[in-house]
N, C-alpha and C positions, 0 to 999 in steps of 0.2 A: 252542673254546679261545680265551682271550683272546687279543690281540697281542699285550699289553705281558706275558704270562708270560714270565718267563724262561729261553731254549731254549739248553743245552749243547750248543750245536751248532758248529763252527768260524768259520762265518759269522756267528755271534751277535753281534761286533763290527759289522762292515758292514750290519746289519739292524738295529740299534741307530742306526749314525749317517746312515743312510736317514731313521729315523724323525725323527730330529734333526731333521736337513732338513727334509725334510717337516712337521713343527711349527713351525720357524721361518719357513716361506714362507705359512704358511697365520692366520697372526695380523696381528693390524690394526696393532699396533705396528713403526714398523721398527728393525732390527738391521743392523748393519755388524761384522765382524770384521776384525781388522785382526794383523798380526805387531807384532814392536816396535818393528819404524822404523814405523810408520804407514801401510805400505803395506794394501791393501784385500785381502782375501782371501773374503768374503763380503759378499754384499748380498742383503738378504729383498725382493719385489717391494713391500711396504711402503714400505721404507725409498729405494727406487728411486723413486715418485712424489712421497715427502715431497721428495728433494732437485734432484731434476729432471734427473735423466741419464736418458738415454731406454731406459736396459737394461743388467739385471744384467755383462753381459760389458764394455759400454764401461766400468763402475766397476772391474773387475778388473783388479788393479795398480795402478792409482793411487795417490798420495796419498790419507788420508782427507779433508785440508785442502781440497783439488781439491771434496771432496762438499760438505761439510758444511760452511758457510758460515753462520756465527753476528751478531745482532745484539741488542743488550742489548731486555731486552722494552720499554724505551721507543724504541727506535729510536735507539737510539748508536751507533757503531760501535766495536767494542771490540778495542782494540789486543793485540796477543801476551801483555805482562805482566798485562793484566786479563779477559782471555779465559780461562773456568773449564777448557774441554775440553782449549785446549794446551800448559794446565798440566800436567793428569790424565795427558796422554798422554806426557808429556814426563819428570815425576816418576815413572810407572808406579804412582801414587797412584787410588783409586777416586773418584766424583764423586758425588756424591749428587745426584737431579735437582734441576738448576736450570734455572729460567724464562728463556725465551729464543727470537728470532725466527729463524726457519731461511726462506734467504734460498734458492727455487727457484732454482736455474742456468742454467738454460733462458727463464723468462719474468720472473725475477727480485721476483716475488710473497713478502708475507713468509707462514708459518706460525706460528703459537701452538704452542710445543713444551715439552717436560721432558726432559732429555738427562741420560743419565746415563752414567758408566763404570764398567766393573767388570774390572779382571783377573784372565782365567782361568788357575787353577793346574794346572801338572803339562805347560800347554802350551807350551813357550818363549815364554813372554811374551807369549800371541795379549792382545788388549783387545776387548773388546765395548762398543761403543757403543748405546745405545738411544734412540729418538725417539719420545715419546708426543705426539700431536694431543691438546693441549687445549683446542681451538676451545670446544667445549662448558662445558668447565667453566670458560672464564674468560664465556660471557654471566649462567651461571649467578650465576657471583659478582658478576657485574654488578648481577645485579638484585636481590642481598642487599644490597650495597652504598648501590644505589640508595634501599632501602629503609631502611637504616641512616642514611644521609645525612639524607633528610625527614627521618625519626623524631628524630635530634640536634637540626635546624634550630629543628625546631616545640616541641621540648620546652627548647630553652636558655630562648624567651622568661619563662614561666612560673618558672623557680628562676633567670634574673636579676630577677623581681618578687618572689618571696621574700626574697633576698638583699637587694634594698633597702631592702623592709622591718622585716627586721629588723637591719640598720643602722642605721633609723631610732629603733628601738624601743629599742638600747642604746646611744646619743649621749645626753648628760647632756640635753639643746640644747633636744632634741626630744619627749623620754618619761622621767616617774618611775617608777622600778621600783626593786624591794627585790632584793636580794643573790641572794636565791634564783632571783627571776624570772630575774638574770639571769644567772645560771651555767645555766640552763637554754636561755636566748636563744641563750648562747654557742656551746653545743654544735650546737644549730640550724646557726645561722652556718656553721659549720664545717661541719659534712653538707651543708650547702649548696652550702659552696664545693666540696669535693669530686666533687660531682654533676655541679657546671659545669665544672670541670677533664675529669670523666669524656667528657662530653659536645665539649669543645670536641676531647679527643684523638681522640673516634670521627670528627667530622669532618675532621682530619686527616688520619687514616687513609686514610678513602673517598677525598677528594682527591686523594690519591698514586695510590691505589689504581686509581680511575678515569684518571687523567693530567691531572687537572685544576692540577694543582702541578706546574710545570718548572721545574728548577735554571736558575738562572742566574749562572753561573760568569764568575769573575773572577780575577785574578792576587794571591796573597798572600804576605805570609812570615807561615808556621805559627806559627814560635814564638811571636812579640807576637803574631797575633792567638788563639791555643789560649792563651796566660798574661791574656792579660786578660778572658777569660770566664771561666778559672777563676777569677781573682782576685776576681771578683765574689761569689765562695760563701765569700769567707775570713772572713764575718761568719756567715752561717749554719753552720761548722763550728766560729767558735768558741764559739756560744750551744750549739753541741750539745758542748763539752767534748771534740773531735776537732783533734787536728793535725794543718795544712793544709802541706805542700810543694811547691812546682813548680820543675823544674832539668831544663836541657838545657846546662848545662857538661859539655864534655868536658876530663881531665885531662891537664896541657902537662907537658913536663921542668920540674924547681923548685918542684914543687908549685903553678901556677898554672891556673890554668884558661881557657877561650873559649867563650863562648856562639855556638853554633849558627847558623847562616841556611840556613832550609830552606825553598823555592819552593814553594807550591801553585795549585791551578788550583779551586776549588771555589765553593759557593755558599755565603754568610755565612752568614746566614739558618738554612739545613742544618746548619753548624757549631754554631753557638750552640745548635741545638737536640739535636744529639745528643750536647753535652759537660755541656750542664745537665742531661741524662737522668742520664747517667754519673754524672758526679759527685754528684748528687743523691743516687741512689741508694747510692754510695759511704758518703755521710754516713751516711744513715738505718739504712742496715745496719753501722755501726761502730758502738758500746758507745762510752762513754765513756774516754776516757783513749786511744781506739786512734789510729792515723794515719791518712792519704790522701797521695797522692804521684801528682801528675800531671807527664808526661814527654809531649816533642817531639823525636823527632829524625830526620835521615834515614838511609836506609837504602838504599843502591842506588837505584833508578829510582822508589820510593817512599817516603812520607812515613808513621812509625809515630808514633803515638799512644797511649800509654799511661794506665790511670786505676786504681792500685792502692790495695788496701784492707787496714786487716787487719780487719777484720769479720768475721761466723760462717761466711763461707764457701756454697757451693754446692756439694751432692752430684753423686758423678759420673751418676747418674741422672734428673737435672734439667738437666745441665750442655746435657745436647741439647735441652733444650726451651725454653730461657727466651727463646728471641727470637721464639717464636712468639706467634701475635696470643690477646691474653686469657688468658697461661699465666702463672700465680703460682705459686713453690716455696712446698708447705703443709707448713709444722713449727712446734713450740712458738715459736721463734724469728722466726719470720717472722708469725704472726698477727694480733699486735697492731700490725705497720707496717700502714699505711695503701697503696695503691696499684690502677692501672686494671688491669694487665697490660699496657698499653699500651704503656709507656716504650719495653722493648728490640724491641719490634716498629717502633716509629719511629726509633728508633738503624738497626735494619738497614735497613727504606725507606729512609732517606738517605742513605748507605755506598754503597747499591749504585748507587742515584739516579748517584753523583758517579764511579759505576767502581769502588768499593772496596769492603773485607770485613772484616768485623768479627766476631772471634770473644774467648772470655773461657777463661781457665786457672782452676781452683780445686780448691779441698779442703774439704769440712767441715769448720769449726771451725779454717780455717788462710786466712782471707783469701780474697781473688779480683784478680784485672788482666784487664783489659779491654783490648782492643788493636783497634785502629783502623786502618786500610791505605790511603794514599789514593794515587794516582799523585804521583809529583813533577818538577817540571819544572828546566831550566837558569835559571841566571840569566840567560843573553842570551834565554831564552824569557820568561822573565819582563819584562824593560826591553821587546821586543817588546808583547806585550799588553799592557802599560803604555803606552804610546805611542797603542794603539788604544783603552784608555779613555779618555785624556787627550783625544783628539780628539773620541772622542763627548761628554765632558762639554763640551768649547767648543761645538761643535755646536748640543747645547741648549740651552745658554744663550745662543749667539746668535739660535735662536729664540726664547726665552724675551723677550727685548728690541728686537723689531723689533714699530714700533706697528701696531695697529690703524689700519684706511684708515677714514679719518674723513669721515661723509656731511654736506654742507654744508646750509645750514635753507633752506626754502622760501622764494624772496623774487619779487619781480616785476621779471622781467627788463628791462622798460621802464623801471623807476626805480632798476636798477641797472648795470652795464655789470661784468660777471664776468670780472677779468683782472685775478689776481692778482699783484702783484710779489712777490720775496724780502722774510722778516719781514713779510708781510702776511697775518692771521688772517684778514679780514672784507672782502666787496665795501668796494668806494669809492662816492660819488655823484658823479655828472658835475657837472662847472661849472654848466652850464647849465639850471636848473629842468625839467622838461618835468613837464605837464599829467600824471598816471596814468591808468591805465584798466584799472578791473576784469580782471585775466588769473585763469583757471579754475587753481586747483594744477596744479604741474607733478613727474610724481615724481622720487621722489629719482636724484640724477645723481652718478655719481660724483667726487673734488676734483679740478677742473682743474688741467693743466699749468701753471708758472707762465711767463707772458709778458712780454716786454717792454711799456709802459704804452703806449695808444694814443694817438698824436695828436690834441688838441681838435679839435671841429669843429663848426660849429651844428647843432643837431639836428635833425632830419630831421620835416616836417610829420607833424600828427598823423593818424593814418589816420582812414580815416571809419567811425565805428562802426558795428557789427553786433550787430543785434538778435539776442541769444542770452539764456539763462535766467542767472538772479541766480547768482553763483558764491556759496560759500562761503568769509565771511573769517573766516581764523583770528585769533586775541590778535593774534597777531607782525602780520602784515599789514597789521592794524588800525593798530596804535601807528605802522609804519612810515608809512601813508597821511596820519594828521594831521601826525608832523612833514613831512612833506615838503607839505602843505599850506598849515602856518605858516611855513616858508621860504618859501613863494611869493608869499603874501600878503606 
């Protein structure tokens, strides 16, 4: 008789949650249960080595906070409001795995993990947490990556040689061509550039992907710098026949309005490029005659971003895929746009890069808004990091402008006496002529200290030479030996 038949028997319940048991302790995945404050109620032996308590009984009762100790998978530390899990645990909301470093307690070693929550029903509230080791599959993707990367490198050179040429080919300047040729060149061109676009977004990609690209965060205010990146596409929306808005006034008594000041902590760079995705794509999927409407404002502890459209919209069965890497929604509407699949897979790399999450609302055939989340800071945290950039940029610029030590020229110390005063570029000659005598290079010595000028004095007989091999005289040496021989004369 199988195990798993099922026995009408009293004890059926308690042989049922045996096997539970016993299923959950015997898989490589670990599991934590927890009630609905977050106290611990279960720990699988998995889940006891991933987080480094040294035994199912010392987890019991505890916090799960106490376990399971999270760090963003590049190695950030991630504060309560951008921390996924106590969020999930807190909203009694489920998690969908996210990538993440689980930080042992014991020897404080990170793990490559996928953590997910799920709340079980029917139980007062218990949550399961779960911890997948994906040591493995992140070398695997390593070494797609890897392999992505060269393949981009070596293939950009090749259709940046194409694209020049035929540049070259439709410049009036440079090549005669008839109409045809070059409505045909044109189209070239274009596949072209699209190739390099394609190509330069894969290397992107990988560079994230591998950690080769680290934010570098700075103190901003949102509004000016989100409006004047959008303001940059207010020419490409309007050759596309789209009206462009951007407004973070909020409404006063009297009908007046005040524009917003909202702190951020993020990396430009990351900005610019995940609001030119946005919006980009904003345009290209709005028809003619529709709008776009981009919004900055804050929100409690964080900074929201908005980038709405009314365009054809996104199905709710697309709606979950479109930030994954290489996912295009396919419909009559969308075919003839041009695109990598790339775009919102680098919108989310960066979001999460900076602590934040970016998710999009829509409807087929009813628009879409794209919303952005980024932490936000105080104003006195702001003037703070402000202060620490202002001093690093003195900093460098006061490296920037302390000269090079300057090596003085080879000369003969006998025919010259090295004691330099203030305002003095060059040896002096002594008063007193004295005879030269071939001295062998001497190397280079670094500028002497400048000294007070030495007192005259007759110059000291000439020593008595020593038979040694012909030195070599340089130009300099040269020139200086005859004047100081027609002075003697």
């Amino acid at each position: 008789m199988s195990i798993f038949k099922r026995n009408k028997t009293p004890n059926n319940e308690g042989d049922n949650s045996a096997l539970s048991e016993l299923a959950l302790k015997s898989i490589h995945d670990g599991v934590i249960i927890t009630d609905k404050n977050g106290t611990v109620q279960f720990i699988n032996p998995a889940a006891v080595i991933m987080t480094g308590c040294s035994s199912a009984s010392n987890a019991m009762g505890l916090d799960y906070g106490l376990i399971v100790k999270l760090e963003s998978k590049e190695g950030r530390e991630l504060s309560e409001a951008e921390n996924p899990l106590i969020q999930a645990m807190q909203t009694n909301q489920p998690l969908e795995p996210y990538q993440a470093s689980l930080i042992d307690t014991s020897s404080e070693k990170r793990l490559p993990v996928a953590i997910s929550v799920l709340t079980a029903e029917g139980m007062s509230g218990n949550r399961i947490i779960t911890l997948r080791d994906i040591t493995k599959e992140l070398e695997e993707e390593g070494e797609q990556t890897e392999f992505i990367s060269t393949a981009s490198h070596e293939m950009r050179t090749p259709v940046a040689t194409i694209d020049g040429y035929l540049s070259l080919a439709l410049n009036p300047q440079t090549a005669t061509i008839d109409e045809r040729a070059r409505g045909y060149l044109t189209a070239a061109e274009k596949a072209s550039k699209h190739l390099g676009k394609l190509f330069q977004d894969l290397l992107d990609v990988t560079k994230l992907d591998d950690g080769k690209i680290k934010p570098h965060f700075v103190p901003v205010e949102m509004v000016e710098l989100a409006q004047s990146i959008a303001n940059d596409h207010a020419m490409q929306a309007k050759e596309a026949k789209v009206n462009y808005t951007f407004g973070s006034e909020q409404p006063l008594s009297g009908g007046r309005k005040m524009q917003q000041v909202v702190y951020g902590f993020v990396d430009l760079d990351f900005m610019r490029e995940i609001l030119d995705n946005l919006i980009d794509n904003a345009i290209k999927y709005t028809p003619e005659g529709g709008s776009i409407y981009v919004n900055v404002r804050g929100d409690g502890d964080r900074v929201l971003i908005n980038v709405t459209d009314s365009g054809i919209g996104i199905s709710a069965d697309d709606l979950t895929h479109i930030f994954q890497k290489f996912y295009r929604v396919d419909n009559s509407d969308t075919r003839t746009i041009g695109g990598t699949g790339l775009g919102l897979y680098l919108v989310k790399q960066r979001v999460e890069a900076m602590g934040g999450k970016v998710w999009a609302e829509s409807a087929f055939g009813e628009g879409s808004t794209f919303y952005v989340s980024l932490p936000r800071i105080t104003a006195d945290e702001y003037e703070k990091r402000m202060i620490i950039v202002r001093n690093q940029q003195a900093q460098a610029q006061m490296m920037q402008k302390v000269p090079a030590p300057q090596i003085p020229p080879i000369s003969s110390q006998s025919a010259f006496q090295v004691a330099s005063a203030p305002n003095q570029t060059a040896p002096q000659p002594v008063t007193q002529p004295v005879a030269p005598r071939p001295v062998a290079p001497q190397p280079a010595q670094p500028a002497p200290r400048p000294v007070a000028p030495p007192a005259i004095s007759p110059p000291p007989a000439p020593p008595t030479p020593q038979p040694a091999p012909a030195p070599t005289i340089t130009p300099v040496q040269n020139q200086i030996n005859n004047n100081l021989n027609g002075e003697s004369k």
